[in-house]
C-alpha positions as CSV (number, residue, x, y, z in Angstrom):
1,X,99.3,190.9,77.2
2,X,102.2,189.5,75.4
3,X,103.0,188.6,72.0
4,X,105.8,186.2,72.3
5,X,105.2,183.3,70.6
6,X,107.4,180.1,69.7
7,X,109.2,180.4,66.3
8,X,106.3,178.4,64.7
9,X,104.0,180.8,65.9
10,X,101.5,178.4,67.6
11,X,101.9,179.0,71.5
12,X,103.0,181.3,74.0
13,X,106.8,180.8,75.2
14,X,108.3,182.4,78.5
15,X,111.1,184.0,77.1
16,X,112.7,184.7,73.3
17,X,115.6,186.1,71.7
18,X,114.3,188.0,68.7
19,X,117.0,188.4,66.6
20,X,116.8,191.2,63.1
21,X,118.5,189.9,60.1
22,X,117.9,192.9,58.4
23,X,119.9,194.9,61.0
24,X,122.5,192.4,60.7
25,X,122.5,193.2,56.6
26,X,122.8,196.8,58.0
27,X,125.5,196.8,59.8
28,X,127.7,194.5,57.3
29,X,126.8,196.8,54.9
30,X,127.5,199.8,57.2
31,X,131.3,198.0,57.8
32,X,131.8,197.6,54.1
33,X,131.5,201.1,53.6
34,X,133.6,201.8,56.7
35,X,136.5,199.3,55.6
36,X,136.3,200.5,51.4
37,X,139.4,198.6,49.4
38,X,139.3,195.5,52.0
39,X,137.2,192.8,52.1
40,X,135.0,191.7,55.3
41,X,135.7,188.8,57.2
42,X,132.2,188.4,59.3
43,X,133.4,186.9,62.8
44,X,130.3,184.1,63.9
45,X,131.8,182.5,66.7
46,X,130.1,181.5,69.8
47,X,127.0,180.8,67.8
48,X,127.1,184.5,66.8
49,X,127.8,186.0,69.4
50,X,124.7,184.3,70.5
51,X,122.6,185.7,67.8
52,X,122.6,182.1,65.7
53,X,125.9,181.2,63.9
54,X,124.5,180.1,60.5
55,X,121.4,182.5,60.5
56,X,123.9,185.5,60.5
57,X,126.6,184.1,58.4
58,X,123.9,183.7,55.6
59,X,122.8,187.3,56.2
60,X,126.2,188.5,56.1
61,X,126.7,186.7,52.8
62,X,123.9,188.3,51.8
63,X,125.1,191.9,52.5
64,X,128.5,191.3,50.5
65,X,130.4,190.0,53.4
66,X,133.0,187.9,51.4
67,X,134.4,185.5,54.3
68,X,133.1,184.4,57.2
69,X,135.0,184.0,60.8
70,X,135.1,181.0,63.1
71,X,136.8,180.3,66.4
72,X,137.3,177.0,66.2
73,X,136.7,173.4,63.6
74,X,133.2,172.4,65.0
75,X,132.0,175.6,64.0
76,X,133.5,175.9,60.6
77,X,133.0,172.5,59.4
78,X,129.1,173.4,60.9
79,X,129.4,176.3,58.4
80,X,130.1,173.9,55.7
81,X,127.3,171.3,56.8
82,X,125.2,174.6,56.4
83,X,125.6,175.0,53.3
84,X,128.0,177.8,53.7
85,X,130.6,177.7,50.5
86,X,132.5,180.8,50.2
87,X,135.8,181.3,52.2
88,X,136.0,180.7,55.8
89,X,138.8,181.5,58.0
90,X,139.2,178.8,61.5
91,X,141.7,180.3,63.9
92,X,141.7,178.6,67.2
93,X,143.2,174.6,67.2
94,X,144.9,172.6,69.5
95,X,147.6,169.9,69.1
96,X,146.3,166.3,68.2
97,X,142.4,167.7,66.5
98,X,141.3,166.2,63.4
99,X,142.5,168.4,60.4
100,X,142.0,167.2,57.9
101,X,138.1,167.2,57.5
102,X,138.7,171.0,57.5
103,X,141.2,170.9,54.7
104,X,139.3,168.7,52.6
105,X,136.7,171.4,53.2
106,X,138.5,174.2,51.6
107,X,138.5,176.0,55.1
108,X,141.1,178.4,56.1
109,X,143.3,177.7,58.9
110,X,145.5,179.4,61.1
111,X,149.3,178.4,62.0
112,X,151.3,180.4,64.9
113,X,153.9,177.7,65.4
114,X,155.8,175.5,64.0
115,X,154.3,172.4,65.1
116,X,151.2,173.8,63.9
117,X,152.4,173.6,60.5
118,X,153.6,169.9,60.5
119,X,150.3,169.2,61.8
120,X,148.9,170.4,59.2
121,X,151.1,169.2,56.3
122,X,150.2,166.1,58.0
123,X,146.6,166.3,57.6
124,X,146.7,167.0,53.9
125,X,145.1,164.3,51.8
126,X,143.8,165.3,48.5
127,X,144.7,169.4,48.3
128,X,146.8,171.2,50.3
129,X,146.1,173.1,53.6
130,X,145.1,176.9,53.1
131,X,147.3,178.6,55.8
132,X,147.2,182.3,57.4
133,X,150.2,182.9,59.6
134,X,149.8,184.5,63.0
135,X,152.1,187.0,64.5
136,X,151.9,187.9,67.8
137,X,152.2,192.0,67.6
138,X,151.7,192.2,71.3
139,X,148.6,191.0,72.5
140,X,150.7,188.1,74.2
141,X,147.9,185.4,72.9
142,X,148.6,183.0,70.1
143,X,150.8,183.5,67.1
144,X,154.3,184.0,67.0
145,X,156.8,186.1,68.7
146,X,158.8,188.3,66.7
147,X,161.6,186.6,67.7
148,X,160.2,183.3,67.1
149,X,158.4,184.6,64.0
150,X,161.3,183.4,61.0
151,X,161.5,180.1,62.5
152,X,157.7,179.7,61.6
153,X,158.2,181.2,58.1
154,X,160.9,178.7,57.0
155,X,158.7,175.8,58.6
156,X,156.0,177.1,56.2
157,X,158.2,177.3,53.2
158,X,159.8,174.1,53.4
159,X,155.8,172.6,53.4
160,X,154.5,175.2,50.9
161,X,157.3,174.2,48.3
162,X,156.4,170.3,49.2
163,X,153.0,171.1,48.2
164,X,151.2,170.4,51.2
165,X,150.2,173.9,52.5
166,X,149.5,177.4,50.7
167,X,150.3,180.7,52.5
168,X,146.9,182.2,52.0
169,X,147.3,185.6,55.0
170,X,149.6,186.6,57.7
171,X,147.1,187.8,60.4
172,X,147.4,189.6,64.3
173,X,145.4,190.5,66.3
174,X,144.9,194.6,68.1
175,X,144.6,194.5,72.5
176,X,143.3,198.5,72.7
177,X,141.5,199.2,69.2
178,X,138.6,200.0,71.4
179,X,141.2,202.7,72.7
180,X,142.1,204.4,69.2
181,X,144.4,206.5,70.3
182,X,146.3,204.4,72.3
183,X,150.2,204.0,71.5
184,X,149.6,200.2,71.8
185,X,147.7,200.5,68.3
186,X,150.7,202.1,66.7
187,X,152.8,199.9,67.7
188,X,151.4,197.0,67.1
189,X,150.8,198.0,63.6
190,X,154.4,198.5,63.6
191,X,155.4,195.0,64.4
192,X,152.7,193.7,61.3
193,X,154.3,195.5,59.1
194,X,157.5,194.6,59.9
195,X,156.5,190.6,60.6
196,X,155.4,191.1,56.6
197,X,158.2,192.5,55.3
198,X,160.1,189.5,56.8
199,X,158.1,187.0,55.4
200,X,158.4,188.7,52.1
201,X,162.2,188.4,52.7
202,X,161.7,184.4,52.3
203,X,159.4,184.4,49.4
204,X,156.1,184.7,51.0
205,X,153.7,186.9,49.6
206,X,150.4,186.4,51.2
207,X,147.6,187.1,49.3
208,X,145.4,188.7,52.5
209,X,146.9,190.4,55.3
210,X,144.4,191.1,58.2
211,X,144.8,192.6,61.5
212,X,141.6,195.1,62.2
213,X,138.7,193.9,64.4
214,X,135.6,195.8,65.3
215,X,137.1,198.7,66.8
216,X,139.7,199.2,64.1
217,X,137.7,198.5,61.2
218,X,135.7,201.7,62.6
219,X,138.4,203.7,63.4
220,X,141.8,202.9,62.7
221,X,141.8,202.6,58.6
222,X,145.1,202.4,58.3
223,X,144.9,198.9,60.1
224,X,142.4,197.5,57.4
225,X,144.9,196.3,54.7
226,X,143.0,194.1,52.3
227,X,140.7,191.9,54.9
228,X,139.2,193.4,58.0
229,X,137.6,191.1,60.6
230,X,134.7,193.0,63.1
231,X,132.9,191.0,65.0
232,X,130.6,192.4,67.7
233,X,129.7,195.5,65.5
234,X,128.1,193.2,62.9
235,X,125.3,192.9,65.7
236,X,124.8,196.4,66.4
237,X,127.1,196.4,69.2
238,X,129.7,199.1,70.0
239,X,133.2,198.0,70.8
240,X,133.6,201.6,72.5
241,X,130.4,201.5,74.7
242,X,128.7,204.2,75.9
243,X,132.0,206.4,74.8
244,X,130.7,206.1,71.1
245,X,127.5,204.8,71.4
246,X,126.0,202.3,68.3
247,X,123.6,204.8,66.7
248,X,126.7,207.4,66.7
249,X,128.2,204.5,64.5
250,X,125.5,203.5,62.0
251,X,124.9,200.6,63.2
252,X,121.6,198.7,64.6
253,X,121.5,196.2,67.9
254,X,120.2,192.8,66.1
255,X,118.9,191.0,69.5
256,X,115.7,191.7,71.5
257,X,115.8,189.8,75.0
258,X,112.0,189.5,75.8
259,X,110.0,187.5,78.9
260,X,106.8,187.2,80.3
261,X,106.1,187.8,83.6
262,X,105.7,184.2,85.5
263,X,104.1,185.9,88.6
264,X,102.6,189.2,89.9
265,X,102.5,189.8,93.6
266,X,101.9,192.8,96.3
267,X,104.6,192.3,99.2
268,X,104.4,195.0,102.0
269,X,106.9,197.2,103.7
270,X,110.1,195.1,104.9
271,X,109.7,192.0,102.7
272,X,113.0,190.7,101.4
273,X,113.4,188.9,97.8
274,X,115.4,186.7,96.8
275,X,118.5,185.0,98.0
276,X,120.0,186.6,101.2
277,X,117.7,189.0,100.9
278,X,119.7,191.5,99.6
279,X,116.7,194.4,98.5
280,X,114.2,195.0,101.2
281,X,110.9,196.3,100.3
282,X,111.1,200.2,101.2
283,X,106.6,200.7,101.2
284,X,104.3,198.5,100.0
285,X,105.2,197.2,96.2
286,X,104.2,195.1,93.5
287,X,106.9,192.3,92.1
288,X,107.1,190.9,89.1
289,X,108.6,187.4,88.5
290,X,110.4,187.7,85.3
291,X,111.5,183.5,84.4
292,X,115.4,184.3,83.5
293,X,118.2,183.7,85.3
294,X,121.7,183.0,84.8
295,X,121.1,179.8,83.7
296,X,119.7,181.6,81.1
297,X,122.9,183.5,80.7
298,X,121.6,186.5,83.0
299,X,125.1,187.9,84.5
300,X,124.5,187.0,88.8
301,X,126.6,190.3,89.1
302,X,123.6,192.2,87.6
303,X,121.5,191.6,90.8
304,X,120.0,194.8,92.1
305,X,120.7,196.9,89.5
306,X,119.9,195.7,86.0
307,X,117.2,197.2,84.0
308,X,113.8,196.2,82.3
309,X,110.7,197.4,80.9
310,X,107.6,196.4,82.0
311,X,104.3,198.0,80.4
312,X,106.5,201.0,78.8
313,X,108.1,201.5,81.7
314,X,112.1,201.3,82.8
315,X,112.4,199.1,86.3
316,X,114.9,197.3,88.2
317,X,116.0,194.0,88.7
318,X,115.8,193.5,92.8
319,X,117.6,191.3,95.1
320,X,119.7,188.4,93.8
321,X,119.4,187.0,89.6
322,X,118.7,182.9,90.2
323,X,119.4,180.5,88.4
324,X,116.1,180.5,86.8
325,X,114.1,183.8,87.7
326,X,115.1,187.2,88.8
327,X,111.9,189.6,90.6
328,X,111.7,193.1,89.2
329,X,110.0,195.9,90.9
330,X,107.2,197.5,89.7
331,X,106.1,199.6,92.3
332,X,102.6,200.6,92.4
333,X,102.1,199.6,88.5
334,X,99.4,197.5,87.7
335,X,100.9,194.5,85.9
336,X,99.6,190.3,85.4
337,X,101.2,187.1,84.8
338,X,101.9,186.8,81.0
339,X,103.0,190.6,80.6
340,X,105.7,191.1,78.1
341,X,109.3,192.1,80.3
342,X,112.3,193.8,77.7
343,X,115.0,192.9,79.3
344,X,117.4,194.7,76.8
345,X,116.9,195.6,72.9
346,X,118.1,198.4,70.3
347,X,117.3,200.9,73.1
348,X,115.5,202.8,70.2
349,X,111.6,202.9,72.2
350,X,113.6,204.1,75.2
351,X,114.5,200.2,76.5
352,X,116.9,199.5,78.3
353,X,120.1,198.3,76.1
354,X,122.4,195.1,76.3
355,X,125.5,198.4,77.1
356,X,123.3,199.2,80.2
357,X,123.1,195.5,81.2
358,X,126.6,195.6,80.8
359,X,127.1,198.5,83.3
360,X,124.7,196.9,85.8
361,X,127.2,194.0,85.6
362,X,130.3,195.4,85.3
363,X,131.1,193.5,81.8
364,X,131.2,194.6,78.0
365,X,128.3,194.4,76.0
366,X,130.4,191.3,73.9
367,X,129.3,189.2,77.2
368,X,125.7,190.2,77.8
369,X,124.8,188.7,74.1
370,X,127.2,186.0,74.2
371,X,126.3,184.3,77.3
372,X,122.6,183.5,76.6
373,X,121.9,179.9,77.0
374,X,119.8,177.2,74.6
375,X,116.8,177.9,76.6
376,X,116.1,180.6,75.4
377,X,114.8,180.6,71.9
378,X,115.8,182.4,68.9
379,X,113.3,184.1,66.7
380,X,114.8,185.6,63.3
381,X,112.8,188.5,61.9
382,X,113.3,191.1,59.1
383,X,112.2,194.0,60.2
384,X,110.6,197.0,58.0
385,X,112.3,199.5,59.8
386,X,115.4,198.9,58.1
387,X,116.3,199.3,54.4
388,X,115.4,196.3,52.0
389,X,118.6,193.8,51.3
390,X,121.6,195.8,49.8
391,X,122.8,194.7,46.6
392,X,126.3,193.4,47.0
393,X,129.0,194.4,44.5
394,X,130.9,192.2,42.8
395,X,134.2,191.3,44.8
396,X,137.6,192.2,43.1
């Protein structure tokens, strides 16, 4: 039978997230290492990549991760709320938000426009705003153009010598570092440099410049600078898939997606499941009723096709995900209601892994995570099987 249980322990749940903080203290170490002479900017966004935004950010901390990542101001000024009070880097604003509860926060900002910058000189009460200006190297997202890229550095001196802002970084962001060999890489890093030297040309010198994510933090070190910024490999996850699989990296999946089975039934020859009925039983089988769906954040686009384990054993999804539950086949297997289903974990035990649920769907591994929903609970453990907590060095 199963052992999931809620987080306090004291009854059976349908479905759980378990998520490792101690792989999580892996890998940040494990990127440390990888990006030596930089700092590491842990990326939490979409409540960690689904994994719990403040849960990971403290572990992060606690592995010598020096800043900590944040699409947008709800989730840095939640950071804050946390308890969180080392430097945090917000990215991701739009015209008109509040600003100023950030500033007053100490929290980092990004500025790609002009109009960026007057909105936050105008949101500067008591200290000014800490500012990293984005270039756009390529990627065609925010930040600046090159062309458009002085008019935003004299914007930012004129505020920076009025004492409202402080240049703090000059940032980008890489399209292909997932491809490391790809020209775009190159060239990009061209453009940074060059966007530097230009903003050193009007008296700017930025104390961080950042531009490597996962993928170039692991492989392209001449992208790290002084502050690198991975994201989805802090959960174990590799940004190069199956080409370079996690355990090739160092690093260890955090997140277990487990269920238990709502339902056991035996269906005979030519019975149809689910919606449209899609998968037609070929012989007489036994189905399992697993209670996820993509209201759970189960991708629809998985249907026939994704894997699980049931009783130590890889099977598949069958006919269409729901909303709610998806039927997995388990052939002649004996199985009951309230057997534990893996739908994906570290692939370690020979599960299935969130990169194959990602091929079943035709998505990255960066979704499959991402997407779960509130329903599902999360359940933090810190497993034996990793090291005990790194000491972190001192930052210089």
């Amino acid at each position: 039978m199963s052992t999931l249980q809620s987080p306090s322990g004291d009854r059976p749940v349908r479905a759980e997230a378990v998520v490792d903080l101690a792989a999580i203290r892996h890998n940040v170490t494990t990127l440390r290492a990888r990006a030596a002479g930089a700092q590491v900017m842990t990326v939490v966004k979409a409540d960690g990549y689904g994994h719990g935004m403040v849960q990971v950010a403290r572990a992060a901390r606690e592995a010598g991760a020096r800043w900590i990542g944040a699409a947008v101001l709800e989730e840095a000024l939640a950071l804050r709320e946390s308890g969180d009070t080392g430097p945090i880097f917000c990215w991701l604003t739009t015209p008109g938000e509040p600003l100023t509860d950030a500033i007053d926060a100490g929290i980092d900002l990004s500025a790609g426009a002009p109009w960026e910058i007057d909105e936050l000189a105008a949101g500067v009460t008591d200290r000014p705003a800490r500012v990293h200006l984005k270039i756009d190297t390529g990627m065609s997202r925010g930040g600046a153009v090159p062309e458009e890229w002085p008019a935003l550095i004299r914007a930012a001196v004129r505020e920076q010598a009025a004492g409202r802002i402080e240049v703090k970084g000059i940032w980008s962001h890489l399209a292909s570092s997932d491809e490391p060999k790809s020209p775009v890489n190159e060239s990009q890093l061209a453009t940074f440099t060059e966007a530097i030297e230009v903003a050193e040309s009007f008296g700017i010198d930025a104390e961080f410049k950042h531009l490597a994510n996962s993928g170039a933090t692991l492989a392209l070190p001449e992208t790290h600078f002084n502050l690198v910024r991975p994201g989805v490999a802090t959960y174990g996850l590799s940004p190069f898939g199956h080409a370079l699989p996690s355990s090739e990296l160092g690093l260890k999946p955090a997140m277990t997606l487990k269920a238990r089975l709502a339902m056991v039934k035996r269906v005979p020859a030519g019975a149809g499941v689910s919606y449209g009925l899609t998968w037609t039983a070929p012989r007489p089988s036994t189905l399992g009723l697993i209670p996820l769906g993509y209201g759970d954040g189960l991708p629809r686009h998985a249907s026939n096709g994704a894997p699980v384990e049931v009783g130590g054993r890889r099977r598949t999804v069958v006919g269409r995900i729901c909303m709610d539950q998806c039927v997995v086949n388990l052939e002649d297997d004996e199985a009951a209601a309230g057997d534990e289903v893996v739908l994906f974990g570290p692939g370690t035990s020979g599960e299935p892994t969130a990169d194959d649920w990602a091929d079943a769907a035709g998505t990255i591994n960066y979704e499959i995570v991402t997407r779960l929903g509130a329903r599902i609970p999360r359940r933090y453990v810190d497993s034996a099987e990793f090291l005990p907590r790194p000491t972190a060095p001192v930052e210089r």
